[in-house]
C-alpha positions in Angstrom: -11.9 -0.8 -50.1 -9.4 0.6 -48.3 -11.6 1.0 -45.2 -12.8 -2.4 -45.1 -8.2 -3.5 -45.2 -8.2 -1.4 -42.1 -11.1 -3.0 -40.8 -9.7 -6.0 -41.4 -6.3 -5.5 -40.1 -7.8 -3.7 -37.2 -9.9 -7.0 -35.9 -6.9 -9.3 -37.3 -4.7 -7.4 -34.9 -7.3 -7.0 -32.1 -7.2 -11.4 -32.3 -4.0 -11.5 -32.6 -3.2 -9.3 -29.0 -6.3 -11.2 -27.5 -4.6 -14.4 -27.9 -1.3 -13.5 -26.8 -2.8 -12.1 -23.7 -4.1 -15.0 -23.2 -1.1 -17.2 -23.3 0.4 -14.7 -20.9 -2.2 -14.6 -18.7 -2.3 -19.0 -18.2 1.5 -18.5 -18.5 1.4 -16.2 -15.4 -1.4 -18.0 -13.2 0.9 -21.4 -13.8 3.6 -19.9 -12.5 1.6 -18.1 -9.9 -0.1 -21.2 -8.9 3.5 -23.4 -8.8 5.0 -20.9 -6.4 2.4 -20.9 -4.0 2.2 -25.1 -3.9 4.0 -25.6 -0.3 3.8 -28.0 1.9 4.3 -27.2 5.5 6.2 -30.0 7.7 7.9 -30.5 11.4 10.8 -31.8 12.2 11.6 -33.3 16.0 14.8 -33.6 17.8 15.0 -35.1 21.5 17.5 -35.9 23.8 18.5 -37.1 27.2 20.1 -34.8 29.3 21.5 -35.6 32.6 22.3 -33.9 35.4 25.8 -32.6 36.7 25.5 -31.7 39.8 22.6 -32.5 42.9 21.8 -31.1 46.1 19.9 -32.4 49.0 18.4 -29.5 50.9 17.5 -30.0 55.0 15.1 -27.4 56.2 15.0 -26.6 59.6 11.7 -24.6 60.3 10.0 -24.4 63.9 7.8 -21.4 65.7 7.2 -20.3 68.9 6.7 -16.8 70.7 9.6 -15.7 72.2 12.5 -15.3 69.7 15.5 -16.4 71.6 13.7 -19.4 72.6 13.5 -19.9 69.1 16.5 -19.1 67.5 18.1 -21.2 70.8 15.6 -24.5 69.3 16.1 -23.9 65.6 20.4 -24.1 66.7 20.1 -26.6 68.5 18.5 -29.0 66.0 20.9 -28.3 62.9 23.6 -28.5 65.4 21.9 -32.1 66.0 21.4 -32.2 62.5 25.0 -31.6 61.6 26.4 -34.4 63.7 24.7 -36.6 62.2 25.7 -35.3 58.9 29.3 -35.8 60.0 28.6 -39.1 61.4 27.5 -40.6 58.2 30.3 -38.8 56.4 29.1 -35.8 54.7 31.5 -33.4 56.0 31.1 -31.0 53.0 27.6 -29.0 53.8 26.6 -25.6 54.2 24.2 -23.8 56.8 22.9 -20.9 55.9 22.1 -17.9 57.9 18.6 -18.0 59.9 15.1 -16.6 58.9 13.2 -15.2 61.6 9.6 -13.8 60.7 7.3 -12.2 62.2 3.9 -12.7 61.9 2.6 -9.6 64.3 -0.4 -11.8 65.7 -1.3 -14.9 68.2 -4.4 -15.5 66.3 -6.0 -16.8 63.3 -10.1 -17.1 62.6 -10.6 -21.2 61.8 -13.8 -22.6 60.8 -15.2 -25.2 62.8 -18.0 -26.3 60.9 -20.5 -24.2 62.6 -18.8 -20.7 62.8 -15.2 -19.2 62.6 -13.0 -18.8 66.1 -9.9 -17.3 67.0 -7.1 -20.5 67.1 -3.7 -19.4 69.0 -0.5 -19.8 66.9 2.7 -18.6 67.1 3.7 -15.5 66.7 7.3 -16.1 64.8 8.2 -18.5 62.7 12.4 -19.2 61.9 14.3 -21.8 59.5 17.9 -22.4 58.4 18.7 -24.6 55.2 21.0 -27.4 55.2 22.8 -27.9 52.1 24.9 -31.4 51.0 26.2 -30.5 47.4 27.0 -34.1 45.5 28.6 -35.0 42.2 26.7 -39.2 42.5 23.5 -37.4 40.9 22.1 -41.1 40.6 22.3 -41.8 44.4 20.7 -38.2 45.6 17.4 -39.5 45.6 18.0 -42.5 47.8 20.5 -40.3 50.0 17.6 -38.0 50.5 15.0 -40.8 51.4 17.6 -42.1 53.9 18.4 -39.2 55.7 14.5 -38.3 56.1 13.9 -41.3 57.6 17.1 -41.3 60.2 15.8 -37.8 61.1 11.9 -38.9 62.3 13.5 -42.0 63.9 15.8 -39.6 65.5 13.1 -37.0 66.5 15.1 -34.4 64.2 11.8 -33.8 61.3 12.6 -31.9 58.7 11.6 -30.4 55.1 14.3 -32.9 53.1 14.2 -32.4 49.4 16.6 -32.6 46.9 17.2 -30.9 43.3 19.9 -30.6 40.5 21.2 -28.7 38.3 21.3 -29.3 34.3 23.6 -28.2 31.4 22.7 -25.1 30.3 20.0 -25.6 27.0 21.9 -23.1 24.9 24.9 -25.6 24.8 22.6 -28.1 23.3 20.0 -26.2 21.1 21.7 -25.8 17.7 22.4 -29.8 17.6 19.2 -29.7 18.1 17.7 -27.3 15.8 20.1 -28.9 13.1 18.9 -32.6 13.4 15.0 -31.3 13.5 15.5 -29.5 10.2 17.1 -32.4 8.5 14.2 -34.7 9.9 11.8 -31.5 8.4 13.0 -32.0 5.3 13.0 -35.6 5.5 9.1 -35.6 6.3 8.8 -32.8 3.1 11.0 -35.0 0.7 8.6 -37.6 1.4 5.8 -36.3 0.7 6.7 -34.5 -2.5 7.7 -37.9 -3.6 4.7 -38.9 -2.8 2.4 -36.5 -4.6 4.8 -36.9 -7.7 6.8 -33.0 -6.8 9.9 -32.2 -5.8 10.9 -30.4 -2.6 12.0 -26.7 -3.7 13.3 -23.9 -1.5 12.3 -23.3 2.1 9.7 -20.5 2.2 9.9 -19.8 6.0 11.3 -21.8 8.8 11.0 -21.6 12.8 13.5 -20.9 14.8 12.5 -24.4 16.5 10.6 -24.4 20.2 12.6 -25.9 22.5 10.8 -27.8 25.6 11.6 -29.8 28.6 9.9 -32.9 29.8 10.8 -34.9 32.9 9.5 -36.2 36.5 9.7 -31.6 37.1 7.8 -31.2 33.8 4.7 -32.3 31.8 4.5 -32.0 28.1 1.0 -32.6 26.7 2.3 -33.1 23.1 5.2 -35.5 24.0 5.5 -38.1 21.5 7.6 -40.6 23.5 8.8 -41.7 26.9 9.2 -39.0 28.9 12.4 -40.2 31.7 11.7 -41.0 35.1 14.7 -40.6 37.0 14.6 -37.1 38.5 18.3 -36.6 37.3 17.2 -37.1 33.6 15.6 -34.5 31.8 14.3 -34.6 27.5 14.9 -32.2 26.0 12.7 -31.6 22.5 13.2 -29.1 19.7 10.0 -28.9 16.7 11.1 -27.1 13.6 8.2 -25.7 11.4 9.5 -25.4 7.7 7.3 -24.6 4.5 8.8 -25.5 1.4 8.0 -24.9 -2.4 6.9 -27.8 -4.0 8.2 -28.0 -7.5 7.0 -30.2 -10.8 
């Protein structure tokens, strides 16, 4: 008799453990299974940035074979160059010093269709750089074109570009990075709402990649206009956040 108690108590406790490991068990996967219900979202930021200062940049390159002769022609033409400069009003330039390089042969092989031959060139090449600094970054552009032009009419052909110079993205970033996490969670309040959840704590977050798109840049992924004046520039930050979601 008193075997077949222990027996009994023995299985009745046995049952007992069973099903409270159970309910642990589906207690733990539940709460396993809530934790790891994230949703991953991005959040974009953009904005305009625009220039603050220009330059248009006069090359003067020529070659020959004697260096004097050279370096005599390369003066002589940003000396030309410079009145002109001071003509039009642009007293505040820069020359730089010259560049003289020396290519240590008369020769090059070119192919003429039917076999290579030696093609005389010159054996030295120098340049000096022009430089107009300007604060009217809208007006470089057309400056640039203009002088180009005056200088073929004027026999006086040169490289003529022009570039600027941008705020520096650090001073700009964490705005950015701010307003792309708020439109993060944004995107991951909406769609907790809609799957009937709530948006919980952030499980890990980017830092945000910043990227550049304008007429010096090409963005594959841009999502909107990208600006067209060369002193404009758009900056975009992307945020990846995962959150919890939560019932």
């Amino acid at each position: 008799m008193n075997d077949k108690n222990s027996l009994l108590i023995l299985g009745a406790s046995i049952a007992i453990g069973l099903i409270v490991l159970g309910v642990c068990v589906n207690s733990g996967l539940k709460s396993f299974s809530n934790k790891e219900r994230v949703v991953t979202v991005k959040g974009l930021a953009e904005q305009n940035i625009k220039a603050t200062l220009a330059e248009v940049n006069i090359n003067v390159a020529l070659s020959g074979d004697v260096p004097q002769e050279l370096i005599a022609s390369v003066d002589n033409r940003v000396a030309k160059i410079s009145a002109y400069l001071k003509e039009k009003g642009y007293k505040d330039f820069s020359v730089s010093s010259l560049n003289l390089n020396d290519s240590k042969t008369y020769y090059t092989d070119q192919w003429n269709g039917k076999e290579y031959v030696k093609i005389k060139k010159d054996r030295y090449s120098g340049s000096k750089n022009i430089s107009i600094k300007m604060a009217d970054v809208e007006k470089v552009a057309y400056i640039s074109n203009s002088i180009n032009i005056d200088l073929i009419n004027a026999n006086l052909s040169s490289d003529v570009t022009s570039s600027y110079e941008f705020p520096e993205l650090n001073s700009i970033k964490p705005k950015l990075i701010e307003e792309s996490t708020k439109n993060a969670r944004i995107a991951g309040e909406q769609f907790a709402n809609d799957s009937r959840s709530k948006l919980g704590k952030i499980k890990t977050a980017s830092q945000g990649q910043i990227s550049i798109a304008g007429q010096y840049y090409y963005e594959e992924d841009a999502t909107s206009e990208v600006p067209k004046e060369p002193y404009l520039q758009k900056v975009r930050v992307v945020s990846t956040i995962v959150f919890f979601l939560e019932d």
